[in-house]
C-alpha angles and dihedrals in degrees: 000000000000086000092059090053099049093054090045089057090047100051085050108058116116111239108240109222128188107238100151095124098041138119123238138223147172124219138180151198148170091320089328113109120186134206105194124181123196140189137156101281133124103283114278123150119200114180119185088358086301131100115266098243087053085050101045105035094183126076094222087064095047096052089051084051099051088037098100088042089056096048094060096036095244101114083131103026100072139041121215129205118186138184103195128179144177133036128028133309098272090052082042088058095049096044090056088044086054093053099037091058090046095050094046084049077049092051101036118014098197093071089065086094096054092048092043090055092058097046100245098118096071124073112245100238098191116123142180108275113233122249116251134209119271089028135099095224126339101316100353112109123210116267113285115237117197094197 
């Protein structure tokens, strides 16, 4: 029993970075709101205290997570450290997009064009409609009965 414990301590423990010289953010998407921090490193991402690949299990995730790294060449050059909230992973993911690309702007304004370009720079403002009476969901109706 006292082994179990141990390892559970262990696995919970929150990983202290150095992020003393980096630049902050904020990004959002759909209810997910981001806090990123970035700074010149070797190109580690921890989101919530975690890596990012233990964070975001599928590959999909982790390529929207790296995009704005890849677009700037800098996949190696930084290392990221985020504190994300709210929604699910793939609003997660955008909300940490979304302040990647503002802290690097933040670092190094002349990749503001290439991020622009990409359209990482500008908050997705789409949201989920709400439901309304008489409907099954946002616009479905309820199935229609002749008799």
């Amino acid at each position: 029993m006292e082994q179990n414990n141990s390892e559970i301590t262990k696995s919970n423990k929150k990983l202290n970075i150095n992020f003393k010289d980096s630049r902050s953010a904020t990004g959002r998407r759909k209810r997910s709101i981001a806090r990123v921090w970035v700074k010149k490193g070797s190109g580690k991402i921890y989101v919530n205290g975690k890596e990012m690949i233990k964070y975001f299990k599928r590959p999909a995730h982790q390529l929207i997570v790296t995009r704005p790294l890849d677009e700037v060449n800098g996949t190696n050059n930084y290392d990221v450290k985020c504190n994300v909230r709210g929604g699910g992973l793939t609003g997660q993911a955008g909300a940490i997009i979304h302040g990647i690309s503002r802290a690097l702007v933040d670092i190094d304004s002349s990749l503001k064009k290439i991020l622009k370009k990409s359209k990482l720079t500008t908050r997705d403002p789409r949201k989920v409609e709400r439901k309304k009476y008489g409907h099954r969901k946002a616009r479905r109706s309820f199935q229609f009965s002749k008799r």
